[in-house]
PyMOL Python script that loads the backbone (N, CA, C, O; Angstrom):
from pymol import cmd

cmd.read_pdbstr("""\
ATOM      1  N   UNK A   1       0.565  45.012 -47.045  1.00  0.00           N
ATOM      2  CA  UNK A   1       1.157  46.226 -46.497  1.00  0.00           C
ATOM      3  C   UNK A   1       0.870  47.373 -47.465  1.00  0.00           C
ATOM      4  O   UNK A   1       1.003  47.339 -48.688  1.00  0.00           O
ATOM      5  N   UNK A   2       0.457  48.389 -46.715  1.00  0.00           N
ATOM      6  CA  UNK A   2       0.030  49.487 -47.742  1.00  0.00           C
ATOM      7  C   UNK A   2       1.532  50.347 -48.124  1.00  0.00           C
ATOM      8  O   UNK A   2       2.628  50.384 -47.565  1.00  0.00           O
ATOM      9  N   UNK A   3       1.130  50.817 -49.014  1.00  0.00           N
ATOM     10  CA  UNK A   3       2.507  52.085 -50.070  1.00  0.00           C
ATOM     11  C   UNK A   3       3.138  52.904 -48.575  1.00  0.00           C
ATOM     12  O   UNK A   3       4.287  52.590 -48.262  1.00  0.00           O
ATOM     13  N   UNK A   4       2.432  53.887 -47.713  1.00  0.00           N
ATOM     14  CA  UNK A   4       2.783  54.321 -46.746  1.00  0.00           C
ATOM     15  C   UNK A   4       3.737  53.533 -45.772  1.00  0.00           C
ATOM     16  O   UNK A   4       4.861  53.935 -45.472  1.00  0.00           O
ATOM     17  N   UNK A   5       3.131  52.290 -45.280  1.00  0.00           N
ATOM     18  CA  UNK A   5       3.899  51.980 -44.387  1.00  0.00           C
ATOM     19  C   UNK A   5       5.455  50.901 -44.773  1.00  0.00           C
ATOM     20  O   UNK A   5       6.277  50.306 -44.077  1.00  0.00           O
ATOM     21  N   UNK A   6       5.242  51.089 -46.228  1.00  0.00           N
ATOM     22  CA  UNK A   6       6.628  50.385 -47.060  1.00  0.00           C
ATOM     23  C   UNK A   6       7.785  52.035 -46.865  1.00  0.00           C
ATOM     24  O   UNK A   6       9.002  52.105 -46.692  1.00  0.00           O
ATOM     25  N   UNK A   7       6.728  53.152 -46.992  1.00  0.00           N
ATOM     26  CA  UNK A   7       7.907  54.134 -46.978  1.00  0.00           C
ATOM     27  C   UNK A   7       8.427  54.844 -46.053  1.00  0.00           C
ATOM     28  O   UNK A   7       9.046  55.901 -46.178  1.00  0.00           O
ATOM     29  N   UNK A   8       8.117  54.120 -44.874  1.00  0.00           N
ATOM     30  CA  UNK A   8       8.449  54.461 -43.470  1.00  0.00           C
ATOM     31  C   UNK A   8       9.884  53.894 -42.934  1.00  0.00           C
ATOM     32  O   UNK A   8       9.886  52.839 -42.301  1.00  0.00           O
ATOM     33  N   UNK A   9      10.880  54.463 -43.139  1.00  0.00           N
ATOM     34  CA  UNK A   9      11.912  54.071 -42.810  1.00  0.00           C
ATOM     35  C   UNK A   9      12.137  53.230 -40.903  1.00  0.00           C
ATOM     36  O   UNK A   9      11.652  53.673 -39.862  1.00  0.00           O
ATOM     37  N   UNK A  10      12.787  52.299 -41.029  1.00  0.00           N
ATOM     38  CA  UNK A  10      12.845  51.525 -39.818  1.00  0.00           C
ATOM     39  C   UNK A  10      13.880  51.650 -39.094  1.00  0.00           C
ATOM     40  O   UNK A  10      13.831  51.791 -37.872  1.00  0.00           O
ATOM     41  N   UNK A  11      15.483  51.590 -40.134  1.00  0.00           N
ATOM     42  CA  UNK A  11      16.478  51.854 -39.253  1.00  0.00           C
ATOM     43  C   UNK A  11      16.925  52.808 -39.153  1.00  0.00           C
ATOM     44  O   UNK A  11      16.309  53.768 -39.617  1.00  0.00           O
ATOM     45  N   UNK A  12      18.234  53.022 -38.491  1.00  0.00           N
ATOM     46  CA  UNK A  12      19.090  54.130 -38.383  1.00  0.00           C
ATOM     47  C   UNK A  12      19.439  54.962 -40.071  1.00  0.00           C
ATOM     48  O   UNK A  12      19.228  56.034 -40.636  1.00  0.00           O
ATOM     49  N   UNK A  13      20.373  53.069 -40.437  1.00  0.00           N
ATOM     50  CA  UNK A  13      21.016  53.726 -42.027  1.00  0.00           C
ATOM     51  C   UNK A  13      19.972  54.292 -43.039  1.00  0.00           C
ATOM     52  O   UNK A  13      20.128  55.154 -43.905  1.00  0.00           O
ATOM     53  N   UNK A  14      18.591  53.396 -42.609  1.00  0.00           N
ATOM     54  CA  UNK A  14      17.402  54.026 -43.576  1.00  0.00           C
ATOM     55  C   UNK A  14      17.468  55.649 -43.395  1.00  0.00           C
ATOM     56  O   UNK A  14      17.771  56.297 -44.397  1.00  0.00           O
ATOM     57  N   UNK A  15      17.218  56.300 -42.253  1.00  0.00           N
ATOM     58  CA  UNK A  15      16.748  57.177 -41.944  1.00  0.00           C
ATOM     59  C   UNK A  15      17.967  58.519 -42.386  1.00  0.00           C
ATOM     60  O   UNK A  15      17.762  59.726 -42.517  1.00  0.00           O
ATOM     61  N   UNK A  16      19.403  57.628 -42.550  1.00  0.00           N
ATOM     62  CA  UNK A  16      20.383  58.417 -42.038  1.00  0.00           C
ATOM     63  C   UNK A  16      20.623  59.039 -44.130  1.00  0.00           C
ATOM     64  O   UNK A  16      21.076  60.057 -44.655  1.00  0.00           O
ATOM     65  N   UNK A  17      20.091  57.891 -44.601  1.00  0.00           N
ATOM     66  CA  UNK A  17      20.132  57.445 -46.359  1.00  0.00           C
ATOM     67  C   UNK A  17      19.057  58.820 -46.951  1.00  0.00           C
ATOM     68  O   UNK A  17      19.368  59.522 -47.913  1.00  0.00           O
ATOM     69  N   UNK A  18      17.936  58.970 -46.247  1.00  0.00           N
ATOM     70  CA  UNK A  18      16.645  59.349 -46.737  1.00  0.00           C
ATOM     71  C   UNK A  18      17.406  61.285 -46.484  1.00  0.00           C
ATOM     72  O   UNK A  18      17.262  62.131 -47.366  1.00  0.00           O
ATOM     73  N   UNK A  19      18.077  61.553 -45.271  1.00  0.00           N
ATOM     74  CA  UNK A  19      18.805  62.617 -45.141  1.00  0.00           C
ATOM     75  C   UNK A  19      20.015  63.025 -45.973  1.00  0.00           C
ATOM     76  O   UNK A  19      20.126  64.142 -46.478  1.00  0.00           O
ATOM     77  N   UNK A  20      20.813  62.155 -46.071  1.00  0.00           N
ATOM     78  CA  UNK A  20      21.981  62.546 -46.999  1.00  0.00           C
ATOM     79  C   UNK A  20      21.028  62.761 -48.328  1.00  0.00           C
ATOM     80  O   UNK A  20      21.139  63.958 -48.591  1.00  0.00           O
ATOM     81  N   UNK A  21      20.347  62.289 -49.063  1.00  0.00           N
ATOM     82  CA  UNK A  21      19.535  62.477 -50.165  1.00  0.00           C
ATOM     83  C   UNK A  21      18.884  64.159 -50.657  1.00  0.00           C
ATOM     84  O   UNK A  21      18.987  64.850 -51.670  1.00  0.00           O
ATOM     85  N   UNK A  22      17.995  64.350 -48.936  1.00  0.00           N
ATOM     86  CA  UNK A  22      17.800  65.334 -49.016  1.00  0.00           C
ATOM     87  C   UNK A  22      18.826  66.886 -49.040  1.00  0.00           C
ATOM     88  O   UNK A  22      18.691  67.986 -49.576  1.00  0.00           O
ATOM     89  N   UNK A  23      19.892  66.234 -48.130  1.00  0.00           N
ATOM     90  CA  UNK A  23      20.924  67.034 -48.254  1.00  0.00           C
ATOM     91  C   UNK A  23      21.957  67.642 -49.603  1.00  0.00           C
ATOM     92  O   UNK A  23      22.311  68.815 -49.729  1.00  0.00           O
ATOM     93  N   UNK A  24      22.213  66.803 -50.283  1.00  0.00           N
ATOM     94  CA  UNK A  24      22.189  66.714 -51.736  1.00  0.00           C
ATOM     95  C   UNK A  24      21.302  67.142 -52.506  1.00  0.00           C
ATOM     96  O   UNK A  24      21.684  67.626 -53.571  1.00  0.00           O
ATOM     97  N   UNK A  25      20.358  67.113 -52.312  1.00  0.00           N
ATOM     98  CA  UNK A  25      19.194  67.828 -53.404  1.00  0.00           C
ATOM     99  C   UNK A  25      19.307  69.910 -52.711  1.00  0.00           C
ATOM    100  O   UNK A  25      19.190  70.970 -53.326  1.00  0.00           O
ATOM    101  N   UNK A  26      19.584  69.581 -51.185  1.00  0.00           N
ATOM    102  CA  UNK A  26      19.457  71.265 -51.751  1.00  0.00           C
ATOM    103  C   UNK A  26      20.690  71.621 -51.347  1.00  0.00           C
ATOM    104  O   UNK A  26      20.624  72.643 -50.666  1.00  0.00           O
ATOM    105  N   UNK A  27      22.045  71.120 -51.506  1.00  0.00           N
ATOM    106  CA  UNK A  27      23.361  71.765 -51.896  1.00  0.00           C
ATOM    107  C   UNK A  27      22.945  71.915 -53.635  1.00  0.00           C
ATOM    108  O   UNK A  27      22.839  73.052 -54.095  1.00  0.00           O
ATOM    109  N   UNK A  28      22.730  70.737 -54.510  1.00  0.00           N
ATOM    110  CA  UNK A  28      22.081  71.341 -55.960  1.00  0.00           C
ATOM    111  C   UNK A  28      21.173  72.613 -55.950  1.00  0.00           C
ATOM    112  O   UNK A  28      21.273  73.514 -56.783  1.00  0.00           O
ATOM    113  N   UNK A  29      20.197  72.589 -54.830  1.00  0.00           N
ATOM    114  CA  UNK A  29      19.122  74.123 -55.202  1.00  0.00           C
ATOM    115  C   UNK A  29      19.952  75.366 -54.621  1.00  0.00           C
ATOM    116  O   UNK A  29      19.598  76.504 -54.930  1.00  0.00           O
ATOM    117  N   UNK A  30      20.775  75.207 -53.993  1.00  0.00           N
ATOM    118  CA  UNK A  30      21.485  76.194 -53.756  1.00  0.00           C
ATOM    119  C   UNK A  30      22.612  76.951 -54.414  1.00  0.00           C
ATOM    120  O   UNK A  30      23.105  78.070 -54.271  1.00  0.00           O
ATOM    121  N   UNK A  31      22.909  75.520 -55.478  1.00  0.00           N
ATOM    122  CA  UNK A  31      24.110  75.924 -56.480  1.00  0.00           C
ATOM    123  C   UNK A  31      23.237  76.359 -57.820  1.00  0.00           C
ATOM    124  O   UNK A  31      23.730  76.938 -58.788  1.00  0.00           O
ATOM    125  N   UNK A  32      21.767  75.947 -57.686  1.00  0.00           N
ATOM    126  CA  UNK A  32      21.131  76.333 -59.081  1.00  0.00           C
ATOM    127  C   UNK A  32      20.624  78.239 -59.328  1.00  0.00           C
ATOM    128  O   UNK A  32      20.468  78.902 -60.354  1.00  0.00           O
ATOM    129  N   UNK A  33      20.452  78.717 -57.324  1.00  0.00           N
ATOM    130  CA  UNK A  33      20.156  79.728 -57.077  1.00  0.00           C
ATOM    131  C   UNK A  33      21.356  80.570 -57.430  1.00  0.00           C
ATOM    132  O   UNK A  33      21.148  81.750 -57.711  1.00  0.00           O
ATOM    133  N   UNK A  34      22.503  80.133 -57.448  1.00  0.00           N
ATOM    134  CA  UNK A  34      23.928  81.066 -57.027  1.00  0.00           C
ATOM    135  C   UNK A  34      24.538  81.165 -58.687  1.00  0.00           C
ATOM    136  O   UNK A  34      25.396  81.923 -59.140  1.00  0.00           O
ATOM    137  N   UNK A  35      23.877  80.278 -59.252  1.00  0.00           N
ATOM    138  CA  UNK A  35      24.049  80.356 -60.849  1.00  0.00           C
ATOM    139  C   UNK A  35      23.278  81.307 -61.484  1.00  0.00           C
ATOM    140  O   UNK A  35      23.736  82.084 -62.322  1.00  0.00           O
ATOM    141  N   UNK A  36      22.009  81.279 -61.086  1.00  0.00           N
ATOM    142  CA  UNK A  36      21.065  82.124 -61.559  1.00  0.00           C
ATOM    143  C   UNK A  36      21.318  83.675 -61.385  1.00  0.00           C
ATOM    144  O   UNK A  36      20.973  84.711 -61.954  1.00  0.00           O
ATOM    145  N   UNK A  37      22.058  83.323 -60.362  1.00  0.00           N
ATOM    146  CA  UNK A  37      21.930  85.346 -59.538  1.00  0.00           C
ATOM    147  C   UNK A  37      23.444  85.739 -60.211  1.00  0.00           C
ATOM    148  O   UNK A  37      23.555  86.767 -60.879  1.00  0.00           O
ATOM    149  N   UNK A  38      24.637  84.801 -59.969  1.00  0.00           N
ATOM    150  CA  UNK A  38      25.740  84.824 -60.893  1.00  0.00           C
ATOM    151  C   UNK A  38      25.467  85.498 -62.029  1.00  0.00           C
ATOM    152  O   UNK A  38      25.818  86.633 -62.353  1.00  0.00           O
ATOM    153  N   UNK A  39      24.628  84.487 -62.770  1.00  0.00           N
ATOM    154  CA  UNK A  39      24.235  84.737 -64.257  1.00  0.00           C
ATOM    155  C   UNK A  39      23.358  86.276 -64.451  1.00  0.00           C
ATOM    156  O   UNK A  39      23.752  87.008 -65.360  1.00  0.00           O
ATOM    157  N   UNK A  40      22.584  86.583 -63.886  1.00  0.00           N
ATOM    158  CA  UNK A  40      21.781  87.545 -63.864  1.00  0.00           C
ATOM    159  C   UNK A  40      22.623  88.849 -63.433  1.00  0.00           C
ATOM    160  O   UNK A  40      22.442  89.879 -64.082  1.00  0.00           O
ATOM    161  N   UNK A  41      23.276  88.844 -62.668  1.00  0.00           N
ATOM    162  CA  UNK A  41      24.659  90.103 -62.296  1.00  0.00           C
ATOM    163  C   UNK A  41      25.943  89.750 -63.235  1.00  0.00           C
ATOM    164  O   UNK A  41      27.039  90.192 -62.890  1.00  0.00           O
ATOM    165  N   UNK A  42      25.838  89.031 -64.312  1.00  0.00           N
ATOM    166  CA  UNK A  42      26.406  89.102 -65.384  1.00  0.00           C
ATOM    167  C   UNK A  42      26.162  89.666 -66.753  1.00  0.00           C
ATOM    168  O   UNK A  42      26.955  89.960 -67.648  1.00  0.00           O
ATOM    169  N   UNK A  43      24.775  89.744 -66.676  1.00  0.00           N
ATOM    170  CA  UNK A  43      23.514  90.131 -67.595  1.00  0.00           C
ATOM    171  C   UNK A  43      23.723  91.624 -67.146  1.00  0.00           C
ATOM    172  O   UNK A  43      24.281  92.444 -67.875  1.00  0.00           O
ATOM    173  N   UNK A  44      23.237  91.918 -65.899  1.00  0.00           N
ATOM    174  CA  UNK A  44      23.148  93.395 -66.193  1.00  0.00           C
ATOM    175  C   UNK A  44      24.548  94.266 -65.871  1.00  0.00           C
ATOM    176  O   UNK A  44      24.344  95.464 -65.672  1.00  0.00           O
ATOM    177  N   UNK A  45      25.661  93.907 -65.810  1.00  0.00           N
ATOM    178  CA  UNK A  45      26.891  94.396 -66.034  1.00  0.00           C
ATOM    179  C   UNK A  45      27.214  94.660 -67.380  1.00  0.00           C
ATOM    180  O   UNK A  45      27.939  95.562 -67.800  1.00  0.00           O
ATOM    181  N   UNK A  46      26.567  93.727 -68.071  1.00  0.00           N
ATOM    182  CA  UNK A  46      26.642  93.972 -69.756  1.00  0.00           C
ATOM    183  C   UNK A  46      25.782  94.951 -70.602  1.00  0.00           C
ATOM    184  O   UNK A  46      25.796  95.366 -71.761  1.00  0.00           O
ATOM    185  N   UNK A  47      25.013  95.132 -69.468  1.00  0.00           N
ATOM    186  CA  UNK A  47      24.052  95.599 -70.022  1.00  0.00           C
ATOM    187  C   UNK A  47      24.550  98.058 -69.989  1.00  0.00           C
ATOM    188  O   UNK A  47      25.484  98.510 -69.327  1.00  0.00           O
ATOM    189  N   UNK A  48      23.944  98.623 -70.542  1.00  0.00           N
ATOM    190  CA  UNK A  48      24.443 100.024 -71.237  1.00  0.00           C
ATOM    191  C   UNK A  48      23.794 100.473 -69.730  1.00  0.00           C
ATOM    192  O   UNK A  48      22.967 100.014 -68.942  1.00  0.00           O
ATOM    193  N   UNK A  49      24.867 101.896 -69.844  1.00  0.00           N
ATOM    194  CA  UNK A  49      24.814 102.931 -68.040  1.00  0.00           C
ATOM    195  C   UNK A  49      23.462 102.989 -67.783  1.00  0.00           C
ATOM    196  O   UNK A  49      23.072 102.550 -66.701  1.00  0.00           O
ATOM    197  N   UNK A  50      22.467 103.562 -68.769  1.00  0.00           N
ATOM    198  CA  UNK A  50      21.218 103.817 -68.172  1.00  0.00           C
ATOM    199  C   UNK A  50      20.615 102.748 -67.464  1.00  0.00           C
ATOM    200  O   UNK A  50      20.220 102.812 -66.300  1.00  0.00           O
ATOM    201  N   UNK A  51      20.545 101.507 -68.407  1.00  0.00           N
ATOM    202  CA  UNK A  51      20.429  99.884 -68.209  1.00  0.00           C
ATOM    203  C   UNK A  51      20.395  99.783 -66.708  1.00  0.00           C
ATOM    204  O   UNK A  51      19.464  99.792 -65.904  1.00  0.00           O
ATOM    205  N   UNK A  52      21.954  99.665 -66.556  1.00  0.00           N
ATOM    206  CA  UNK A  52      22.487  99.158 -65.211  1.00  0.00           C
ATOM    207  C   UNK A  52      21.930 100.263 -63.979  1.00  0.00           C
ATOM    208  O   UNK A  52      21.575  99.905 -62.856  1.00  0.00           O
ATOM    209  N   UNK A  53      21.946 101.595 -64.452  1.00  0.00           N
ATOM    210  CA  UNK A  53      21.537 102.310 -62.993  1.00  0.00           C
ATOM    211  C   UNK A  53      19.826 101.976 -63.092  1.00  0.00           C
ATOM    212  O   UNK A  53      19.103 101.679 -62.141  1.00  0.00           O
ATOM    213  N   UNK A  54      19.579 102.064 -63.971  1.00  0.00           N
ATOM    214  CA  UNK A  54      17.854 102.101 -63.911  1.00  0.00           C
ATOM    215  C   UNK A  54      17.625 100.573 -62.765  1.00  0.00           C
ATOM    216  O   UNK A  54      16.702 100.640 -61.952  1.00  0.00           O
ATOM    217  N   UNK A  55      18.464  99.354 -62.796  1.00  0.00           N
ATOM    218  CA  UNK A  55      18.801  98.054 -62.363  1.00  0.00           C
ATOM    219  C   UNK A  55      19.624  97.604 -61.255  1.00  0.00           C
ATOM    220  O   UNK A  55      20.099  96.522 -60.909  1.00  0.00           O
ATOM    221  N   UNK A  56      19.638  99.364 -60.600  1.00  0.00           N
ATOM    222  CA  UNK A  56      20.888  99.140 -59.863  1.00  0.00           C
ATOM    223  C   UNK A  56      20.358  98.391 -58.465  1.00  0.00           C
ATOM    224  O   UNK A  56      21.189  97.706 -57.868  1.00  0.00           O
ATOM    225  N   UNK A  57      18.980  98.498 -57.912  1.00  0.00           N
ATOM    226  CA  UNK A  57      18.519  98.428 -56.780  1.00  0.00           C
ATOM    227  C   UNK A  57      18.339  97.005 -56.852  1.00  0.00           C
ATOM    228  O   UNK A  57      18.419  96.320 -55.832  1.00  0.00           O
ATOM    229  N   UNK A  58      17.979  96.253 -58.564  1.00  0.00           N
ATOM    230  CA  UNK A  58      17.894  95.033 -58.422  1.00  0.00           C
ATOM    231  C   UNK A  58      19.325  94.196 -58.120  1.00  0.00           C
ATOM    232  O   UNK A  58      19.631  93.510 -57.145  1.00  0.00           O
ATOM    233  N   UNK A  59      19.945  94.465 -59.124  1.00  0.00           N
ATOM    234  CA  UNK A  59      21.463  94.177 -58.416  1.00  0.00           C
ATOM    235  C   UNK A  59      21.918  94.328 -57.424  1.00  0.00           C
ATOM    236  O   UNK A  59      22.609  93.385 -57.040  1.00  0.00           O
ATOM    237  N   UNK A  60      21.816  95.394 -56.597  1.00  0.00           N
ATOM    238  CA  UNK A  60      21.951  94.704 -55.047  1.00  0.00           C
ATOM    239  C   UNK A  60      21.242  93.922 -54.045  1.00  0.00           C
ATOM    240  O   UNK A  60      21.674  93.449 -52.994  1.00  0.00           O
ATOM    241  N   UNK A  61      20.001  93.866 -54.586  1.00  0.00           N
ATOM    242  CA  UNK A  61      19.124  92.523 -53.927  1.00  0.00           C
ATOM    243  C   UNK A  61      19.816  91.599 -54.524  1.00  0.00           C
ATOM    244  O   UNK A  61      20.558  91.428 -53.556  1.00  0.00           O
ATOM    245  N   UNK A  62      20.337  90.617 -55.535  1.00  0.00           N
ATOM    246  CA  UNK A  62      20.906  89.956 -56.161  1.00  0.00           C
ATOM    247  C   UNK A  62      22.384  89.553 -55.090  1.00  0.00           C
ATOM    248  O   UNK A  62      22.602  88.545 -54.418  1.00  0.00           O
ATOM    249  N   UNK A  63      23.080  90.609 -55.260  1.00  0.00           N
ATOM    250  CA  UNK A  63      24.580  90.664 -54.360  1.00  0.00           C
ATOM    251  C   UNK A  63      23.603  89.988 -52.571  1.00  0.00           C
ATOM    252  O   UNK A  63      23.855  89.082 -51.777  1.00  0.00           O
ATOM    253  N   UNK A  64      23.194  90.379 -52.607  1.00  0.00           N
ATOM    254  CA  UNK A  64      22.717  90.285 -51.196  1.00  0.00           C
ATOM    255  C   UNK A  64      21.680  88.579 -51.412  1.00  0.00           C
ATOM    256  O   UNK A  64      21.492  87.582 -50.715  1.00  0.00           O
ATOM    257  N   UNK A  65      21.467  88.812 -52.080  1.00  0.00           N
ATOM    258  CA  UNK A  65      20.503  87.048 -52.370  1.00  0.00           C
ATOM    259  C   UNK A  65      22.118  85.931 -52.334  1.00  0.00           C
ATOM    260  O   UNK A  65      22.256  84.929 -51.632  1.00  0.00           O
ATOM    261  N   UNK A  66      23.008  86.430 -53.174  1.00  0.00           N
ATOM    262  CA  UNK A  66      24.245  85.180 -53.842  1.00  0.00           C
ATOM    263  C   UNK A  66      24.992  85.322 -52.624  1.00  0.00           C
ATOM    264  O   UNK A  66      25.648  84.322 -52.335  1.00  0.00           O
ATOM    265  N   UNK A  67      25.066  86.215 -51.894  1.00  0.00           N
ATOM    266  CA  UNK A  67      25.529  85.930 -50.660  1.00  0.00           C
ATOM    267  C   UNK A  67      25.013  85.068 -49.706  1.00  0.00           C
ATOM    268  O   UNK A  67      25.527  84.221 -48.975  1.00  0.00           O
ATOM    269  N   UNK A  68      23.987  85.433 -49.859  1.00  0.00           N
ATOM    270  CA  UNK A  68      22.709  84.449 -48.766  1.00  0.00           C
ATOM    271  C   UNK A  68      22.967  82.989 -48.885  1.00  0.00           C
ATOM    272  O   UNK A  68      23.226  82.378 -47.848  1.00  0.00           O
ATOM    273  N   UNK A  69      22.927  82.333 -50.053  1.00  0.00           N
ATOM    274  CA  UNK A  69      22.321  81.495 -51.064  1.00  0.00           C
ATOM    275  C   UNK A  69      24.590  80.517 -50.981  1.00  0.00           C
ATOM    276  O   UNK A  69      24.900  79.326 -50.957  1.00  0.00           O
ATOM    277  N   UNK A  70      25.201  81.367 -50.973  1.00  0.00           N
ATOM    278  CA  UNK A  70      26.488  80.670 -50.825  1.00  0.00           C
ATOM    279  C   UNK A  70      26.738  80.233 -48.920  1.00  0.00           C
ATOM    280  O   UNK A  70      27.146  79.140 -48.524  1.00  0.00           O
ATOM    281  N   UNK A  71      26.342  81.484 -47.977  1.00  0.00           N
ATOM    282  CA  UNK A  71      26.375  81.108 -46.977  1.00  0.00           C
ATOM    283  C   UNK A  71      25.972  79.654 -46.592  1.00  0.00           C
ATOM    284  O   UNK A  71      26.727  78.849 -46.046  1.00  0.00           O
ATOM    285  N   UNK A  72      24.622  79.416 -46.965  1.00  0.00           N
ATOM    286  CA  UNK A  72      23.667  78.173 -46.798  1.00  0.00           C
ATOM    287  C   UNK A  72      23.861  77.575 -47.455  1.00  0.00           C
ATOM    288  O   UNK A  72      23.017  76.752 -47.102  1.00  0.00           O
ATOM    289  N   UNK A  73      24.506  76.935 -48.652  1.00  0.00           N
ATOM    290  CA  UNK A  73      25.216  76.279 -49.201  1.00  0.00           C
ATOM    291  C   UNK A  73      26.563  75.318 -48.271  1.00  0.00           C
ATOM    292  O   UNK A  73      26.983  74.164 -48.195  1.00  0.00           O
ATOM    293  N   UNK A  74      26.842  76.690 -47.683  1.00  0.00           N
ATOM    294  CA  UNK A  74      28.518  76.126 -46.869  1.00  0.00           C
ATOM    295  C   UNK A  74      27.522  75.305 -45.622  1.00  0.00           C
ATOM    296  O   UNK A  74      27.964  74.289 -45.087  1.00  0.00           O
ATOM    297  N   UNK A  75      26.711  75.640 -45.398  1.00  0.00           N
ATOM    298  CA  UNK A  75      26.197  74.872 -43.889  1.00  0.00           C
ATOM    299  C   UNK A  75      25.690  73.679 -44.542  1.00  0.00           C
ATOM    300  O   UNK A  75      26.022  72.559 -44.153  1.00  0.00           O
ATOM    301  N   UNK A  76      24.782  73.894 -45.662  1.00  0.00           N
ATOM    302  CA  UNK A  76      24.007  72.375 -46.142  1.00  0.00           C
ATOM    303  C   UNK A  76      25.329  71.496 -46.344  1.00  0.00           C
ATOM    304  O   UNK A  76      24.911  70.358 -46.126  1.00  0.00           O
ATOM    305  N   UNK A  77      26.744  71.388 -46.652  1.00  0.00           N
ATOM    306  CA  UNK A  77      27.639  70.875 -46.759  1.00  0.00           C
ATOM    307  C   UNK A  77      28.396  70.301 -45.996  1.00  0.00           C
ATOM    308  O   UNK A  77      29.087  69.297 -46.171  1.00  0.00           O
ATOM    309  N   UNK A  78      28.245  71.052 -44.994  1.00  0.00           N
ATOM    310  CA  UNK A  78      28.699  70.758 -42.969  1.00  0.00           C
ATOM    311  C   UNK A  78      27.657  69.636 -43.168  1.00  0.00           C
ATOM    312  O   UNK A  78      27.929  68.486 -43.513  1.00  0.00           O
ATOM    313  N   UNK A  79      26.546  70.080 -42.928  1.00  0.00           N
ATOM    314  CA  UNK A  79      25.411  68.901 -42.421  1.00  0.00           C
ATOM    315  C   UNK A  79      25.780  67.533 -43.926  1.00  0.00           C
ATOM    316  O   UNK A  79      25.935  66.340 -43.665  1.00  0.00           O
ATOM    317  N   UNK A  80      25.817  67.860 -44.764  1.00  0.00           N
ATOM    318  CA  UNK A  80      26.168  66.686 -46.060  1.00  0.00           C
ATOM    319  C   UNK A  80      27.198  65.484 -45.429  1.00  0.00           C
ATOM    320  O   UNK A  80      27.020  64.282 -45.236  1.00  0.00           O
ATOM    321  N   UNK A  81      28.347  66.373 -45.204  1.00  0.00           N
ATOM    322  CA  UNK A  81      29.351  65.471 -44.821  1.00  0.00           C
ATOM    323  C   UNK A  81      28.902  64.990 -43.849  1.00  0.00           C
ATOM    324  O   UNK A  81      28.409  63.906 -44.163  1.00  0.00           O
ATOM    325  N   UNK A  82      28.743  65.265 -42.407  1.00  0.00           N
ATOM    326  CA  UNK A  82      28.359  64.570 -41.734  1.00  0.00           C
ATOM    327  C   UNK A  82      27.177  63.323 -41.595  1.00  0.00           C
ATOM    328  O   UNK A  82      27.168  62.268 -40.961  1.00  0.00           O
ATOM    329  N   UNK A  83      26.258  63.937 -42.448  1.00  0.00           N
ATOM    330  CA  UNK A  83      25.526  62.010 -42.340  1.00  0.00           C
ATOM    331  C   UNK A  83      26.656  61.168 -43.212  1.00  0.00           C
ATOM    332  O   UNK A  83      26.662  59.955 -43.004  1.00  0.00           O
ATOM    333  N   UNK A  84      27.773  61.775 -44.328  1.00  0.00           N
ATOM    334  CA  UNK A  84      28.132  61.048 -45.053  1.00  0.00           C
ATOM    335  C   UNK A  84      28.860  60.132 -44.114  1.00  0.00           C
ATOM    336  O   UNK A  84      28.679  58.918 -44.030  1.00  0.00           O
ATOM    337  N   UNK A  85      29.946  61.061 -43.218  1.00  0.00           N
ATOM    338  CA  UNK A  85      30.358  60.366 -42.063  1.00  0.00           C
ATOM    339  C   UNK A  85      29.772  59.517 -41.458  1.00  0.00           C
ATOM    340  O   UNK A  85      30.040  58.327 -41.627  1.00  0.00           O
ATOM    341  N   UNK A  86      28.927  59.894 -40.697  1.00  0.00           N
ATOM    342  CA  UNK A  86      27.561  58.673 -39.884  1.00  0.00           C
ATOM    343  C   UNK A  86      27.496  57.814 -41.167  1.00  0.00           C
ATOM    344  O   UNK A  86      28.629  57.403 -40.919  1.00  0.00           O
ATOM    345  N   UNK A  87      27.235  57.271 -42.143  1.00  0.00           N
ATOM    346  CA  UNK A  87      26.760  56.502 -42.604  1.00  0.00           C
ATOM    347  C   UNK A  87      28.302  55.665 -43.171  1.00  0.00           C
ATOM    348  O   UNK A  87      28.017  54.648 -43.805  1.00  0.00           O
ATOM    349  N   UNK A  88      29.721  55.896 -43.062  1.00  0.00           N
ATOM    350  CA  UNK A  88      30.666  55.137 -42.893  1.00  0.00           C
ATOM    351  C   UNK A  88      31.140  54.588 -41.830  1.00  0.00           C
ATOM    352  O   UNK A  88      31.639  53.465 -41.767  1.00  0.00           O
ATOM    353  N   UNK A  89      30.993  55.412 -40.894  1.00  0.00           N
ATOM    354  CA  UNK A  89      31.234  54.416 -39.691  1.00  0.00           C
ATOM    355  C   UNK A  89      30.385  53.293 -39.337  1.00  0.00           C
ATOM    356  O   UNK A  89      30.672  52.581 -38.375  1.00  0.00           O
TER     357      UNK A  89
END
""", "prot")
cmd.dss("prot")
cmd.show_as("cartoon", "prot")
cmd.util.cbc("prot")
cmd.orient("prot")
C-alpha cells in the first residue's frame, strides 16, 4: 500500500479527527494574529505624538484586522465544538 492511500481517511471518526485537528490549528492562528495586532497597538500607543499620528492610519488597519481576526476566531470555535460534539456521541 502506498503512503497516499494509508492517508486517506475511511471512516466517519477518521474524517471527523482529521477536522477537529484542523480546527484547532487555526483557533491557534487566529489567537497568534490577535496577539500580534494586540501587541503591535500596544507598541505604538507607547510610542511619542508624532510617532503615533505619523502611525495613525496603520493603527486603524490593525483595530480593524483584531476585529476581523477575533470575529473568526468565535466561528472557528462554533465549528471546534461541534466536531468535538460529533465525535462524543
Amino acid at each position: 500500500m502506498s503512503d497516499s492511500e494509508k492517508e486517506i481517511p475511511k471512516t466517519r471518526e477518521e474524517i471527523l479527527r482529521i477536522n477537529l485537528d484542523a480546527r484547532v490549528q487555526e483557533v491557534m492562528h487566529y489567537q497568534i494574529n490577535i496577539d500580534n495586532y494586540t501587541l503591535a497597538l500596544e507598541n505604538i500607543a507607547s510610542m511619542n505624538t508624532d510617532e503615533r499620528a505619523e502611525l495613525s492610519g496603520f493603527a486603524d488597519q490593525l483595530r480593524g484586522l483584531l476585529a476581523s481576526e477575533k470575529l473568526e476566531q468565535k466561528k472557528a470555535k462554533v465549528m471546534l465544538a461541534v466536531l468535538q460534539q460529533q465525535l462524543e456521541d
